[in-house]
N, C-alpha and C positions, 0 to 999 in steps of 0.2 A: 635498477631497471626503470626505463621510459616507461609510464603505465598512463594512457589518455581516457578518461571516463566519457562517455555521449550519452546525453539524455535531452529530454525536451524542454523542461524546467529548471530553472534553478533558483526561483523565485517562485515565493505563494505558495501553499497548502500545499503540495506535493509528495504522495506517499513515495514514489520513483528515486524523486529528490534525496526524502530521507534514506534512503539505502545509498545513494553515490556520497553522498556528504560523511555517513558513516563511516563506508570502505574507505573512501580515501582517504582518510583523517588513519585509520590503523595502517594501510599500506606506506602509507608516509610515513607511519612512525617505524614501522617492518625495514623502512630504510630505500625504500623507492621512492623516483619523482614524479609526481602525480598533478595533473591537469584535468580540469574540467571544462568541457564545451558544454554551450545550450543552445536554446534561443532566447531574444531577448524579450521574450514576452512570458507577464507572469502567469503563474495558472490562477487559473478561479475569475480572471480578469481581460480586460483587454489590454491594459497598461505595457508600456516597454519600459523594461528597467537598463540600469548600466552597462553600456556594454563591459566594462571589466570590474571585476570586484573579485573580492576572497574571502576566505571561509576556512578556520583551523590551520590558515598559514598557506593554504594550497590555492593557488590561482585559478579565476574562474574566467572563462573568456567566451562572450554570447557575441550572437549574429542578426544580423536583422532577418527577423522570419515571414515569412507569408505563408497565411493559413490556408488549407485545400479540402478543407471542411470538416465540420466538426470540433472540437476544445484542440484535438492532442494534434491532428493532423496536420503536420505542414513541413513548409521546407525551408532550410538552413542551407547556407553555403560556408563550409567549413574546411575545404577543400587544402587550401592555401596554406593556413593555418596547422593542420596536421601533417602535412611534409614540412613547417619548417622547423617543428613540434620534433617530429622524428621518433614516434612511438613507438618501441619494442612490442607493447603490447595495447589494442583496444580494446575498453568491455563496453558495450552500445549497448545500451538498455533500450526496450520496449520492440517487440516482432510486431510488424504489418507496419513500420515508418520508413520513410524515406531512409532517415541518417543510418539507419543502420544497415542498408544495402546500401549505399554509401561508403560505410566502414568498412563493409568485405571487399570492394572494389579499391579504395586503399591500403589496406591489410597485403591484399596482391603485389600493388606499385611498391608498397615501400618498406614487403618482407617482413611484415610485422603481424604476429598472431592475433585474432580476432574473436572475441568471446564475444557472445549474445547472451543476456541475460532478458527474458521474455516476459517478464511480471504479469502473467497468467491472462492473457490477452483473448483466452478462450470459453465459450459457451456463454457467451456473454449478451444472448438474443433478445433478452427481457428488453435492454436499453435501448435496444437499433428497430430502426424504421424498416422496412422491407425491402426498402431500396439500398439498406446498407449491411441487410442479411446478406443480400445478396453479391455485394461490392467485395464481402470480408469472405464468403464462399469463393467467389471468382479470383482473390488474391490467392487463398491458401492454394489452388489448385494450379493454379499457372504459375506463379513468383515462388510462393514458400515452399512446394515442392521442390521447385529446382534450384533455389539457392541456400534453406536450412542445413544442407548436410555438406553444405561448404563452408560454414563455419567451423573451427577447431574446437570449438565447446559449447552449445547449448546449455544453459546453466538456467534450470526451471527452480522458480521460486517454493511452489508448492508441487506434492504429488500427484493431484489430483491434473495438473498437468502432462504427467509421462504419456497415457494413452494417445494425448493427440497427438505429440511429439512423435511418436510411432508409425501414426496413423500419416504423418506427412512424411516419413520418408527417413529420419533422423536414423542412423545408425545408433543403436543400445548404448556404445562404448562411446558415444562425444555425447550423451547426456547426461549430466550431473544435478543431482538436486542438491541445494544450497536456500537455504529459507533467506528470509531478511530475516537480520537480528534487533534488539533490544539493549538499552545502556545496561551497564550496572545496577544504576543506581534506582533503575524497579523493580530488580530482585534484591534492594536491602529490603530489611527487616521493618525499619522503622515504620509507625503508620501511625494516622491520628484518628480519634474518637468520630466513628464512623455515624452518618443518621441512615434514615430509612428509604433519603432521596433516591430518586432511580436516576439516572446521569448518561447525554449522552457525548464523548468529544469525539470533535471531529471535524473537518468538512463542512458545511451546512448546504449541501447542494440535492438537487432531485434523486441522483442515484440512492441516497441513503434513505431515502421512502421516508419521512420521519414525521411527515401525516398521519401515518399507520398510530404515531404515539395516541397525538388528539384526539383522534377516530376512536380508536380504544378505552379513553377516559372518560368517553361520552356515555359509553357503553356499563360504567362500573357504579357500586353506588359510595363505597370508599373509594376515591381518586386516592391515586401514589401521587407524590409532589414529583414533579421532573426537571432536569435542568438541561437545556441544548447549549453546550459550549464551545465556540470554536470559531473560526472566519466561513460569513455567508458569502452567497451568490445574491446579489441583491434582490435580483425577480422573485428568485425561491423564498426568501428571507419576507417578502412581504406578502407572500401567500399565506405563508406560516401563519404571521401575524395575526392577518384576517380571518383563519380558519379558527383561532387559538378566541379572539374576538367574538366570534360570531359565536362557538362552543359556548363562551361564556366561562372560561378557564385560564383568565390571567394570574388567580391567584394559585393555581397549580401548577402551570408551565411557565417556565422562563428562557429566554432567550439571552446568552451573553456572545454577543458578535464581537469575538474579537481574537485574535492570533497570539498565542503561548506557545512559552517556553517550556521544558521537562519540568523545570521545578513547579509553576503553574498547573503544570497538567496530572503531576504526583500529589499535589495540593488536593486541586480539586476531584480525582479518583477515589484518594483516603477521606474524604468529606462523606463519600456516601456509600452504601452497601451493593447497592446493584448497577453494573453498569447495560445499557441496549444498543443492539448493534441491528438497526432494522432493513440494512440493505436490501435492494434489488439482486445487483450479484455484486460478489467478492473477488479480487484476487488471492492476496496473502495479507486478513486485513490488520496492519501493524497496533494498531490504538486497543483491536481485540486482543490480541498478545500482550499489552500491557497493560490490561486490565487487568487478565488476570495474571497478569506478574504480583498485582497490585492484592491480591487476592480475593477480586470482587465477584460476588454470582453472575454470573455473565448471561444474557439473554441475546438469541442473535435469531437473523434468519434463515430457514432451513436451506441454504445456498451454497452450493461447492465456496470453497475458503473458508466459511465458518464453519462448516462441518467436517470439515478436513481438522478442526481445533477443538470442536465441541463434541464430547461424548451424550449424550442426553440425558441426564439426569446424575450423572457422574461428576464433572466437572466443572457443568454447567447446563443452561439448557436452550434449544432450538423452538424456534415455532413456525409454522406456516405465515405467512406474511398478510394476514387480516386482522382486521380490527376486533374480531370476536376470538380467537385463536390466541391474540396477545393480550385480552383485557380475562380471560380465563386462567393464561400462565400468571399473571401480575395477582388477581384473586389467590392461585394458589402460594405463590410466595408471600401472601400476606398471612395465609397460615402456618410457614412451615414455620416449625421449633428451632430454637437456637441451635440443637446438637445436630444437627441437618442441616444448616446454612453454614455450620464450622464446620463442617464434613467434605460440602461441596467446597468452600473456599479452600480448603487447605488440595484438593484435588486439584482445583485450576491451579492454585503456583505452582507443584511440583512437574504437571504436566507440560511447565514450557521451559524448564529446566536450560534445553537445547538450544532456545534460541537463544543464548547469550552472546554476544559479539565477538569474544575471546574464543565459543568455538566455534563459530561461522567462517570470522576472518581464517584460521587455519586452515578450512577444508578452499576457501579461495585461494589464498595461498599455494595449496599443494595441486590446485590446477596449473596455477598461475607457470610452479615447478613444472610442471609434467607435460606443459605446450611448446614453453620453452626450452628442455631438453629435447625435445623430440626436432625444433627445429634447426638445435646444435649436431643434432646427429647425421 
């Protein structure tokens, strides 16, 4: 089966990215032909990369984009290219973009079923301006009302999404949850001689609040050492810097800007006991899933996505997103006992069991099944 992936990235730090690059790497091996469109701009960046490249053998093909404001926002013309494609099947990631009322309007033309995959695009008010409360109110209500339930599948990344899916109109029976999954190879076993660092990968951009760390350390009289690893935004990155400066905490905070791979990132996970996730808001946040695949005490913020995976004091733990809220949690973790940090770690692995690829990819799969008989029928 012709299976075409749409997303906005395919280049740079993209969590989106990491779930199509996944899928289609098992759909291809499942025995389908798989293509990926984008645009040709990276995330995190301004830069335009290749228009053609590949990834796991599976062809990637970008478009010149112009952006309509905001990082994600913009439009691609892809048109062309997907009729000569000839998709049996679309899954167009991300609700409120262009490409993907796009896809349903092709999906139409060229009899080809159309899955949405929404990476939790909702409740998301912390980050938006007023003017763009209001722009993502006025879509849901005129657009996503009247075109969500003409897609064949809605396929919501986390739970915590169903309600809205409801609340726009989505018939029960085309919505499917299907998480992002996780390799293998962070639910091996193997680990190395963990220290006391608190660790955070990721992104290094504004959404993930990671001022809230400094702010906190200022506030303790044992500092936790910490480590930010990952690719910056360069603005944010020397905000950081200067706040981290002016603290007077270069020898507790570090900064590694730079883009890794799994094994880099399982590396650096097992280096340390605790990992923090101090976002604004979340969708399905994948780096927290492999934490604690990883087995670490997981600190996040009390934000749909991370509490959709954090039980409180079970598996790991939540905080209100302030400076004295997370330098009180960090105090506590410096006293719990050993048989209590073994307690919670062994909690967080077992608790993402689910997300393993092997069984993500199937319940895709049996969509993938259940669209396309329905349109043999």
């Amino acid at each position: 089966m012709r299976i075409l992936e749409l997303t906005n990235f395919s280049a740079g730090g993209c969590g989106v990215f990491a779930r199509v690059k996944a899928e289609s790497a098992l759909l291809k091996k499942a025995g389908h032909e798989v293509m990926i469109f984008s645009s040709d701009l990276e995330k995190g960046t301004n830069k335009r990369v290749p228009h053609h490249d590949s990834i796991t053998n599976i062809p990637i093909q970008r478009f010149r984009a112009r952006r309509l404001g905001g990082e994600s926002y913009m439009s691609w013309s892809f048109q062309d290219a997907t009729r000569a494609f000839k998709p049996e099947i679309i899954i167009a990631h991300g609700y409120r973009h262009p490409h993907t009322l796009q896809a349903l309007k092709l999906g139409r033309k060229l009899n080809a079923k159309v899955l949405l995959v929404t990476h939790a695009p909702f409740g998301r008010d912390a980050q938006r301006s007023s003017l763009s409360r209001f722009a993502v109110s006025l879509y849901d209500r005129k657009i996503g009302r009247s075109t969500l339930k003409h897609f064949d599948r809605v396929i919501a990344i986390t739970k915590w999404e169903l309600p809205y899916l409801k609340a726009l109109g989505v018939p029960r029976e085309k919505i499917t949850y299907i998480p992002n999954g996780i390799r293998e190879e962070f639910l091996s076993s193997k680990k190395r001689k963990e220290s006391n660092k608190l660790i955070y990968l990721g992104r290094i951009a504004p959404i993930k609040h990671l001022e809230v760390i400094i702010e906190a350390l200022v506030l303790m009289k044992n500092k936790s050492v910490v480590e930010l690893f990952g690719p910056a935004e360069e603005k944010y990155l020397h905000i950081l810097q200067k706040r981290i400066q002016k603290a007077e905490l270069e020898k507790d905070i570090s900064i590694i800007n730079k883009k890794y791979d799994s094994d880099e990132q399982i590396a650096a996970l097992d280096s340390s006991r605790y990992f923090i996730l101090p976002s604004l808001s979340e969708g399905m946040p994948q780096t927290l899933i492999e934490a604690m695949a990883r087995g670490k005490i997981c600190l996040a913020s009390d934000v749909p996505g991370n509490s959709d995976l954090i039980k409180h004091g079970r598996n790991g733990f939540l905080f209100e997103n302030t400076p004295e809220a997370l330098a009180a949690l960090l105090e506590k973790l410096q006293a719990m006992n050993q048989a209590r940090r073994r307690q919670i770690q062994r909690a967080a692995r077992a608790s993402i069991q689910q997300f393993s690829w092997k069984i993500v990819i199937k319940k895709l799969e049996k969509v993938v099944q259940e669209v396309s008989v329905r349109s043999a029928q």
